[in-house]
C-alpha positions in Angstrom: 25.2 -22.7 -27.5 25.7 -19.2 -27.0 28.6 -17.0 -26.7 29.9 -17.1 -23.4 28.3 -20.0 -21.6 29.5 -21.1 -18.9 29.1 -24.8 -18.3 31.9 -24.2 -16.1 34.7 -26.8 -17.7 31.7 -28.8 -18.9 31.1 -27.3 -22.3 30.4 -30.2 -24.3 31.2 -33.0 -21.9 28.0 -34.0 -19.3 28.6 -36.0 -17.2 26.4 -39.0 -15.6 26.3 -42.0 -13.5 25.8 -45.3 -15.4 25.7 -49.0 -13.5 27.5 -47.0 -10.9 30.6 -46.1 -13.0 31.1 -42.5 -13.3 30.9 -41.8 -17.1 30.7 -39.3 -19.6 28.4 -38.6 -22.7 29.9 -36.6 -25.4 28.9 -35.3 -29.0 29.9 -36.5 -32.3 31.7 -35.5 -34.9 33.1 -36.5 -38.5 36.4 -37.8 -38.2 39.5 -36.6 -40.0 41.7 -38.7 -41.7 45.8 -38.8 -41.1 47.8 -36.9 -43.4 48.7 -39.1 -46.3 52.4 -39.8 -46.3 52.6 -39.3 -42.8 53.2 -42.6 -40.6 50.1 -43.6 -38.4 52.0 -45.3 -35.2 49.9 -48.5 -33.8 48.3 -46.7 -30.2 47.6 -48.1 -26.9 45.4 -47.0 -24.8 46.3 -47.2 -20.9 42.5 -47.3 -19.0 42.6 -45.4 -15.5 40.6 -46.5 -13.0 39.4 -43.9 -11.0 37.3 -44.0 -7.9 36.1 -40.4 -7.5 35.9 -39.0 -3.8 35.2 -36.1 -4.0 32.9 -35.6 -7.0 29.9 -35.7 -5.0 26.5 -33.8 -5.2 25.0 -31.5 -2.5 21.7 -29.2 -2.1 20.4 -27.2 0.1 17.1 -26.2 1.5 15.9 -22.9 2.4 12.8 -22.0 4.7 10.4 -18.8 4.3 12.2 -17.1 7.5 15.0 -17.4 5.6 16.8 -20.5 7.2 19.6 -22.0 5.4 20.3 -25.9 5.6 23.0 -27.9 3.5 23.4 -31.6 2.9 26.5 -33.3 0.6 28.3 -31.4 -1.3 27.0 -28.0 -0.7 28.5 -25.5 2.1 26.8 -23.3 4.6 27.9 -19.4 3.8 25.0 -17.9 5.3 21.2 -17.8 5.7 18.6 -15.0 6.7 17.3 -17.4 9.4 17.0 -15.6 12.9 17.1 -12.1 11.0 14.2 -9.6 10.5 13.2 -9.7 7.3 9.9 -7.6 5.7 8.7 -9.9 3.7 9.2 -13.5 3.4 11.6 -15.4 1.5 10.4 -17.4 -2.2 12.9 -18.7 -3.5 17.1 -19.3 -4.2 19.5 -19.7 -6.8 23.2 -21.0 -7.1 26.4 -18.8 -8.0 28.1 -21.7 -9.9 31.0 -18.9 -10.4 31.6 -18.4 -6.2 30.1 -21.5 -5.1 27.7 -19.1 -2.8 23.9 -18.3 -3.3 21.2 -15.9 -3.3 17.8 -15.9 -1.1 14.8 -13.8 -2.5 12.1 -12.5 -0.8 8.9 -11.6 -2.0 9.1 -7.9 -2.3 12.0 -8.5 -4.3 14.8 -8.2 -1.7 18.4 -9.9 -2.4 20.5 -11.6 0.5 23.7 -12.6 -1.1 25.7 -15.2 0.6 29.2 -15.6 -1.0 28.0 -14.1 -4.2 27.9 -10.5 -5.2 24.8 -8.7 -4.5 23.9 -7.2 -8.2 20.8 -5.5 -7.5 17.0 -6.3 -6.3 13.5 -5.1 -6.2 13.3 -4.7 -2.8 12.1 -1.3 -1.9 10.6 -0.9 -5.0 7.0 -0.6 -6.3 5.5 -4.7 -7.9 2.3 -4.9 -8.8 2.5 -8.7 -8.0 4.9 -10.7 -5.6 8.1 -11.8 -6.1 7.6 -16.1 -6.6 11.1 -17.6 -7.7 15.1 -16.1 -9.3 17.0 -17.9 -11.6 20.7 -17.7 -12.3 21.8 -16.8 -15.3 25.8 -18.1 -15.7 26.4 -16.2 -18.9 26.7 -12.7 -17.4 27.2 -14.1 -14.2 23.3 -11.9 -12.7 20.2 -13.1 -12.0 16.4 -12.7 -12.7 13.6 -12.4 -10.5 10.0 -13.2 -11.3 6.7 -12.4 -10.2 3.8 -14.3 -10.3 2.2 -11.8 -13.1 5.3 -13.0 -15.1 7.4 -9.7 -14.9 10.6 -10.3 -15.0 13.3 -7.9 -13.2 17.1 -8.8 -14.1 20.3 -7.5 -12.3 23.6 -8.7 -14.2 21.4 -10.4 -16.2 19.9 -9.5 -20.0 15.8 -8.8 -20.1 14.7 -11.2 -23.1 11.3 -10.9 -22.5 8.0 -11.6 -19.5 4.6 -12.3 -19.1 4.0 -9.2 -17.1 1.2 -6.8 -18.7 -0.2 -9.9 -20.2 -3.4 -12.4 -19.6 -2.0 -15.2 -17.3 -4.9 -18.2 -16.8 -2.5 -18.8 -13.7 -0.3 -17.3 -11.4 3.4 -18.1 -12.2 5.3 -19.8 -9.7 8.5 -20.2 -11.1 11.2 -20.3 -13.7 14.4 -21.7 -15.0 17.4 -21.1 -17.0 17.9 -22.8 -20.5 22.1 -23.4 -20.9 21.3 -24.2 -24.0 20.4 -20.7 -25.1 20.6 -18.2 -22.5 17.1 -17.8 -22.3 14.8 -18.4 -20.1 11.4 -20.1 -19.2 8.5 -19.2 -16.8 6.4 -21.7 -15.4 2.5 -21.3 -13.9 0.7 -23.1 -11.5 -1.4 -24.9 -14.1 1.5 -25.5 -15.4 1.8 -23.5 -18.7 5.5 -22.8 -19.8 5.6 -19.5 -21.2 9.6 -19.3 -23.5 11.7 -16.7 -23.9 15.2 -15.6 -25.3 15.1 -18.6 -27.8 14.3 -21.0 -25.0 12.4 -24.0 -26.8 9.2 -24.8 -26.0 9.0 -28.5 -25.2 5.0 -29.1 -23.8 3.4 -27.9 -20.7 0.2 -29.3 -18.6 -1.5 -26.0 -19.7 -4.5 -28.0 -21.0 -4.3 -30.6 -18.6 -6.3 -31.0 -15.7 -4.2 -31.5 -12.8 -4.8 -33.2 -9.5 -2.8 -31.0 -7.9 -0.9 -27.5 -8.8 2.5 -26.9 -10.5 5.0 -25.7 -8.2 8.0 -25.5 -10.0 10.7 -26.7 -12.3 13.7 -27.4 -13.3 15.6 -27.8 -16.4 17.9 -31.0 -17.7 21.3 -30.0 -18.9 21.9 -33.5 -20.6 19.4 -33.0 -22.6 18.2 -29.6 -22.6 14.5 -30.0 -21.6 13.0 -29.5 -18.6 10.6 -30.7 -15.6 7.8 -29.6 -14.1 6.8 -30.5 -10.4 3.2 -30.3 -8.6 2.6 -30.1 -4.9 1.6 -34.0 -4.8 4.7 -35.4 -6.0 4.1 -35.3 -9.8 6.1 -34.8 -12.5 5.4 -33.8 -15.8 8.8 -34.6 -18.2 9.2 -32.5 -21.6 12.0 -33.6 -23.7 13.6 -34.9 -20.1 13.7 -38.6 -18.7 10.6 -39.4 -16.6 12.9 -40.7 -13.8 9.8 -41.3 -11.1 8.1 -39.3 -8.8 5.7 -39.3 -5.8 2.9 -39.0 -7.5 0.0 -41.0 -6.2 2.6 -41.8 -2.6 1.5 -40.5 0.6 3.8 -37.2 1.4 3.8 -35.3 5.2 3.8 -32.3 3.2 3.1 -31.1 0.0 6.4 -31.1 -2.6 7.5 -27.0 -3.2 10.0 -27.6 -5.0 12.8 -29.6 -7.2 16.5 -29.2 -8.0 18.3 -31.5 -11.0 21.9 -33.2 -10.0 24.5 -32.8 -12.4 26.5 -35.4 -11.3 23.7 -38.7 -11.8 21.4 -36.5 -14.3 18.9 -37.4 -11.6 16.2 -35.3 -9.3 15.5 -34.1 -6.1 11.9 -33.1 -5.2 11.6 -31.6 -1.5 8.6 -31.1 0.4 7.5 -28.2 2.9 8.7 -29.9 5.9 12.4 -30.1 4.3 12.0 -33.9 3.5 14.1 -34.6 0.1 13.1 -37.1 -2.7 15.3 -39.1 -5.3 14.8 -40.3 -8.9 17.6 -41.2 -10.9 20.1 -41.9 -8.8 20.2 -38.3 -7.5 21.6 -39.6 -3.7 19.5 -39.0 -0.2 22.6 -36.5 1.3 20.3 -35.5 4.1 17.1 -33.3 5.2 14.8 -31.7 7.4 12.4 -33.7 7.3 11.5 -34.9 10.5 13.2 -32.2 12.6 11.6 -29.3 14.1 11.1 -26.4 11.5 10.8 -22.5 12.5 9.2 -22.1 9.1 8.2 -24.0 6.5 10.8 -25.3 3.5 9.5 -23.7 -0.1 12.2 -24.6 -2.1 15.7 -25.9 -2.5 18.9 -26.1 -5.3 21.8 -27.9 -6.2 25.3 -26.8 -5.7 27.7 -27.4 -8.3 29.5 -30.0 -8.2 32.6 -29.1 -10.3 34.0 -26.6 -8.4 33.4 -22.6 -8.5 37.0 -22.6 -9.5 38.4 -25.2 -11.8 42.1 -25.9 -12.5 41.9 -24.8 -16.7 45.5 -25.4 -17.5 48.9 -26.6 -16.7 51.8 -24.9 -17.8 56.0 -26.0 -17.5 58.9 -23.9 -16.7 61.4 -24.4 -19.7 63.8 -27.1 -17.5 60.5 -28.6 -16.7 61.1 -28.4 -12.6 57.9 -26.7 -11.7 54.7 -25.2 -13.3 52.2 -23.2 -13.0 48.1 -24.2 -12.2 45.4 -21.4 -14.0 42.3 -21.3 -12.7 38.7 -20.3 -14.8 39.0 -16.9 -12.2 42.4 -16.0 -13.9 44.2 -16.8 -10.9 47.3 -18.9 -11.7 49.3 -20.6 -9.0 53.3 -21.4 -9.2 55.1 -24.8 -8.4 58.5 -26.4 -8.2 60.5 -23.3 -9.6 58.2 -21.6 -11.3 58.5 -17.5 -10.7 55.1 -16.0 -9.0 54.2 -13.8 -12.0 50.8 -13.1 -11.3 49.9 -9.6 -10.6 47.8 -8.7 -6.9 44.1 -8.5 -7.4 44.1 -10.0 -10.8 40.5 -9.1 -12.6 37.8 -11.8 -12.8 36.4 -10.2 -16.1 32.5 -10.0 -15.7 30.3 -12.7 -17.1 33.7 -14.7 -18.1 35.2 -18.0 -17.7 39.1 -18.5 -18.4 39.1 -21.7 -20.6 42.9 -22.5 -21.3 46.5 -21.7 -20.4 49.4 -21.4 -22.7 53.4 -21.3 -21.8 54.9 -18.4 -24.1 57.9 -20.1 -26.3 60.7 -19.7 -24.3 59.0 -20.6 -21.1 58.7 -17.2 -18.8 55.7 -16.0 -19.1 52.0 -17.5 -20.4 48.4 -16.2 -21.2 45.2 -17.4 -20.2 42.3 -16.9 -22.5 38.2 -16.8 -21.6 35.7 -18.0 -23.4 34.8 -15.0 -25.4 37.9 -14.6 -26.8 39.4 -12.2 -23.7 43.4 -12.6 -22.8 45.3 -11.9 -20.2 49.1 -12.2 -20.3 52.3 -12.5 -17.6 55.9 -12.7 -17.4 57.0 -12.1 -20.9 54.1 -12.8 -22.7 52.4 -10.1 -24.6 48.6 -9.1 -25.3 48.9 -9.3 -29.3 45.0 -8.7 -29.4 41.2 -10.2 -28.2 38.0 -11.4 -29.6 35.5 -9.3 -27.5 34.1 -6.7 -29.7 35.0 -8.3 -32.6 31.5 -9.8 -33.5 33.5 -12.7 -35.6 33.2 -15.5 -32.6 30.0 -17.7 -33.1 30.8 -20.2 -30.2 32.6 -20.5 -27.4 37.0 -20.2 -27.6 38.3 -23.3 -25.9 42.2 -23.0 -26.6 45.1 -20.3 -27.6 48.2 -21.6 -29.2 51.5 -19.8 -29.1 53.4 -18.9 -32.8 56.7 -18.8 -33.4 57.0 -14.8 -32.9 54.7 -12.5 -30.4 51.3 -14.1 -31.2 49.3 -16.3 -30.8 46.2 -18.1 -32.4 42.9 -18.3 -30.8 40.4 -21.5 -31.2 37.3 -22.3 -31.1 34.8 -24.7 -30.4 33.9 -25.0 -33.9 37.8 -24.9 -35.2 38.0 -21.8 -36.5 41.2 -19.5 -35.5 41.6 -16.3 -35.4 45.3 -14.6 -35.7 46.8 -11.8 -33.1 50.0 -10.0 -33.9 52.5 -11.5 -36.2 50.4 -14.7 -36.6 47.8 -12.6 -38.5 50.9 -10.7 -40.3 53.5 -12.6 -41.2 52.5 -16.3 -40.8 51.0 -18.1 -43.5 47.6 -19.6 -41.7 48.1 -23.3 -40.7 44.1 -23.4 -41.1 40.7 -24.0 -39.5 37.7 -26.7 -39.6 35.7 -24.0 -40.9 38.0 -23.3 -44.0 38.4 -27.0 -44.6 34.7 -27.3 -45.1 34.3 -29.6 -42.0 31.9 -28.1 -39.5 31.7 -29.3 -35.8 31.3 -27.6 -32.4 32.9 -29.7 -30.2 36.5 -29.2 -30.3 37.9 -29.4 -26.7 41.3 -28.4 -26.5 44.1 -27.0 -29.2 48.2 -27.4 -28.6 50.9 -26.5 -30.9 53.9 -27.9 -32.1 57.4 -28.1 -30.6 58.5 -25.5 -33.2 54.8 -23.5 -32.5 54.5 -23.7 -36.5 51.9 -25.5 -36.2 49.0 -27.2 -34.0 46.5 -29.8 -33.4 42.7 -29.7 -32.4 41.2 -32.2 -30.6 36.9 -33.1 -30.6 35.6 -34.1 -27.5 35.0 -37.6 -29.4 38.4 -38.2 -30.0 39.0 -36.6 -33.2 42.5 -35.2 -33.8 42.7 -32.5 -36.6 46.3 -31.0 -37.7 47.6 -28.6 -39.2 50.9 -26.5 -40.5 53.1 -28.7 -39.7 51.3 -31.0 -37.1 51.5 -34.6 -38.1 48.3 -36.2 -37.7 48.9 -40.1 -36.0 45.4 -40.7 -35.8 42.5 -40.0 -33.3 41.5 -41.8 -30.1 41.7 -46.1 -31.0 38.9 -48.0 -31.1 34.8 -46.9 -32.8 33.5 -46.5 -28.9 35.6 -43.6 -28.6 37.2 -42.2 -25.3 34.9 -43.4 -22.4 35.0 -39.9 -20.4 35.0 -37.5 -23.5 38.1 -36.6 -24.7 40.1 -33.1 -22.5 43.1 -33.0 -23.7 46.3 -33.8 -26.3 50.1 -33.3 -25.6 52.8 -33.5 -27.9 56.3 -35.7 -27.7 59.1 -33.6 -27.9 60.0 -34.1 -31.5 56.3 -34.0 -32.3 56.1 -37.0 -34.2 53.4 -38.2 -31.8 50.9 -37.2 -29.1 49.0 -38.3 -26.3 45.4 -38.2 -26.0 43.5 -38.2 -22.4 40.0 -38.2 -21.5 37.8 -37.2 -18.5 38.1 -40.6 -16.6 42.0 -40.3 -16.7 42.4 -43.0 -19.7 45.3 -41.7 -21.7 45.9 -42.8 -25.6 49.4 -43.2 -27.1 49.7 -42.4 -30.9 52.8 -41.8 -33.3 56.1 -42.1 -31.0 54.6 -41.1 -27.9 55.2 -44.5 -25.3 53.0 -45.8 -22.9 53.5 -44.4 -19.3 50.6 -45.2 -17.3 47.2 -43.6 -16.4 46.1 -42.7 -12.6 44.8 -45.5 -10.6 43.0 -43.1 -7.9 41.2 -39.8 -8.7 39.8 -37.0 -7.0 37.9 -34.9 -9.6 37.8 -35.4 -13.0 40.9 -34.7 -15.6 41.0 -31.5 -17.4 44.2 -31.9 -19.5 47.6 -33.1 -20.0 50.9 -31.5 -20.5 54.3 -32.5 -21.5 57.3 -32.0 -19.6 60.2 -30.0 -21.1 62.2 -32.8 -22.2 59.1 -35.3 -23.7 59.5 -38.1 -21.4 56.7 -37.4 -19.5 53.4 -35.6 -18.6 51.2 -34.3 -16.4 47.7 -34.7 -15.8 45.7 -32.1 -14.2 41.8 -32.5 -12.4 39.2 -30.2 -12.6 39.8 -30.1 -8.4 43.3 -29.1 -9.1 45.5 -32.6 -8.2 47.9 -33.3 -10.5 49.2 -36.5 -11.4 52.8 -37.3 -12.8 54.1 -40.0 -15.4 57.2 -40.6 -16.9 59.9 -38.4 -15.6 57.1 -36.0 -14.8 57.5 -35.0 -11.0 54.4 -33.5 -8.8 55.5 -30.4 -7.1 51.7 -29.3 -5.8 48.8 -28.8 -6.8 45.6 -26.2 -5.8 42.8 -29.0 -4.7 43.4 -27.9 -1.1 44.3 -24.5 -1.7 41.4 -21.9 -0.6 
């Protein structure tokens, strides 16, 4: 996974619908064993049961006129439809950072709708149309392509076309692989053409098809991709086959397809706007069936985890309020927690904020991307940041305050990197990497009471310690935490810790005691934090609720907040 990807708060935890319980499937890794000579409490695990309301998927479908129509989920912020337009619209793609979109038109031309207009062809010379734009959430730009395979990008790195080159077939399409920041292109005969490390899978290039390929679209559990033909068929490379209407009667030919993150499903929709579903992708609503000003050609999925999602939850030192960071860099203050975010705080480019730390003596706090970027408030200082460096292999996922003005910054695969006195006058409490253990799915990182030290936690569970960190064992029980593990807190006298996981169950190990898991969610949990004194915590969702236990008290939260 390259630097920078933005999964949103999804990095290493995909989420899918099974028997109708929202779950979670998460990587493995080795396990680390307790610290010998320290004690290894018996743990308890406290199962939430969460009925999610508002985790719910949503498309829409766009017309060649440039008409605009949302189902579920997804929210109107515009359309073209009813406006003169010079040459008709191919294609859209989803801002996953603004929850907006973008509408192409042939010629190249860009209509932004709540998301920034970066640049377009229109106006410009093509030797072929415009077909299809992809997004690409790395940078934060997009790509357009025409059906000779160029490739034109805005915000967006070139990694390679077909343009200039012998096509058998036109290309129709294209998609974004998260996996690698690359790319594929996709032809009507259905010949996937990869680039910027994109894997080839298989294409229907040497298969004769009944009818043409009209587009794809690429699995994010498992990194693969679909193709679609205008009858309904799919083709499946190192994706589920989940169905199709291949061989079914259709209205209208199929133009299109979208994937839902939320079931790992499909949606196929068809020129007359009527919507298909495989996988339990849900019907959410269409235009099939209603009158039509111009025909549908295509359709995408909004995202379903929020543009902005709550990254961190931070305590004032007598524990009455705390402050909510968002992956924008906005942070929001609670209870009696001072307002010491600056006006017009920078959303750096092509960057997601990934964690939120509470300086030592509790009046100020950083927030960190995931490249390694940091941005401090109140007292806290900017000791130093990754970008530039060229030392970061994967994505940062945590920074840990020391004793003095620094800080450590973690990363996916556990290494840590030093800023300011950390690097100068600390000895290192250590890093996967340097203990010869190599992973890349560590989640979240917290230190010590007496910052001397700090724990890692793996997204199966896994709790890693080091300095001073006692380690009191990982997440109970071989099946591991059922919604990928989020997030570890410490007890005051850090003898224990508590352990949560996407779904909301929380795991007691070392002194920490059982207080209780949420009955009722609204998004999924993102982390956990202690309050000042240890006899609590918090739990924060991705949507921004926050959920007390313990002495813990909830004085707001941004789910509702604009």
């Amino acid at each position: 996974m390259g630097i920078g990807t933005r999964h949103r708060i999804w990095t290493r935890v995909v989420v899918a619908t099974v028997g109708g319980v929202l779950g979670v499937t998460v990587g493995t890794a080795s396990a680390a064993a307790p610290v010998p000579g320290q004690p290894t409490a018996t743990s308890h695990i406290v199962t939430a049961k969460p009925h999610f309301d508002t985790i719910d998927s949503g498309y829409w479908e766009v017309a060649s006129d440039g008409g605009l129509f949302a189902f579920g989920h997804a929210t109107f912020s515009g359309s073209m439809g009813g406006k003169h337009l010079i040459q008709p619209i191919v294609g859209m793609a989803t801002d996953t950072d603004t929850g907006g979109y973008w509408e192409v038109a042939s010629d190249g031309g860009i209509f932004a709708f709540g998301a920034p207009f970066l640049g377009s062809m229109g106006g410009k010379h093509l030797d072929k149309p415009i077909v299809g734009m992809a997004y690409d959430p790395d940078t934060g730009g997009y790509w357009e392509v025409a059906s000779d395979g160029g490739i034109f990008a805005f915000g967006a790195p070139f990694l390679g076309s077909m343009g200039g080159k012998p096509l058998d077939k036109p290309i129709v399409g294209m998609a974004y692989d998260p996996d690698t920041g690359g790319y594929w292109e996709v032809a009507s005969d259905g010949g996937i053409f990869a680039f910027g490390g994109a894997p080839f899978y298989g294409s229907t290039g040497d298969i004769a098809l009944s009818r043409p390929i009209v587009g794809m679209a690429e699995d994010l559990d498992t990194g693969g991709y679909w193709l679609v033909a205008s009858d309904g068929g799919i083709f499946a490379y190192n994706a589920p086959f989940l169905g199709s209407m291949g061989g079914r009667a259709l209205a209208k030919p199929v133009v299109g397809m979208s994937f839902d993150l939320v079931t790992g499903g499909y949606w196929l929709v068809a020129s007359d706007g009527g919507i298909f579903t495989f996988g339990g992708a849900p019907f959410l609503g269409s235009m099939g069936g209603k009158a039509l000003t111009r025909p549908v050609l295509g359709m995408a999925a909004s995202d379903p985890f929020y543009a902005r999602a709550t990254i961190g939850l931070g305590s004032t030192a007598d524990g009455h309020g705390y402050w909510l960071g968002a992956s924008d860099a906005t942070v929001s203050h609670f209870g009696d927690a001072p307002n010491l975010s600056l006006p017009g705080v920078p959303n750096l480019p092509g960057s997601d904020f990934v964690a939120m730390t509470v300086t030592p003596d509790g009046a100020g706090y950083w927030v960190v991307d995931d490249a390694g970027s940091v941005l401090a408030f109140g007292d806290a200082g900017i000791a130093g940041t990754l970008p530039g460096s060229g030392i970061l292999t994967n994505e940062v996922v945590g920074l840990v305050a020391s004793p003095v003005e620094a800080y450590w910054i973690v990363d996916a695969e556990g290494g840590v990197f030093p800023f300011g006195q950390a690097a100068t006058i600390l000895p290192s409490p250590g890093s996967l990497p340097a203990m010869g253990i190599h992973v890349d799915d560590v989640v979240a990182a917290v230190g010590t009471p007496d910052h001397r030290g700090y724990w890692m936690l793996e997204a199966d569970g896994t709790v890693d310690a080091f300095g001073d960190a006692g380690n009191y064992g990982s997440w109970p029980g071989p099946a591991g935490p059922a919604g990928g593990a989020v997030g570890i807190a410490p007890t005051a006298d850090g003898q224990g810790y508590w352990l949560v996981d996407a779904l909301g169950d929380v795991a007691n190990l070392g002194d920490a005691p059982q207080l209780g898991a949420p009955q009722t969610l609204t998004g999924v949990i993102n982390g956990i934090t202690t309050t000042a004194d240890g006899g609590g915590y918090w739990l924060y969702g991705i949507d921004g609720n926050v959920y007390p236990f313990g002495d813990a008290v909830n004085y707001g939260g941004t789910a509702n907040l604009p």
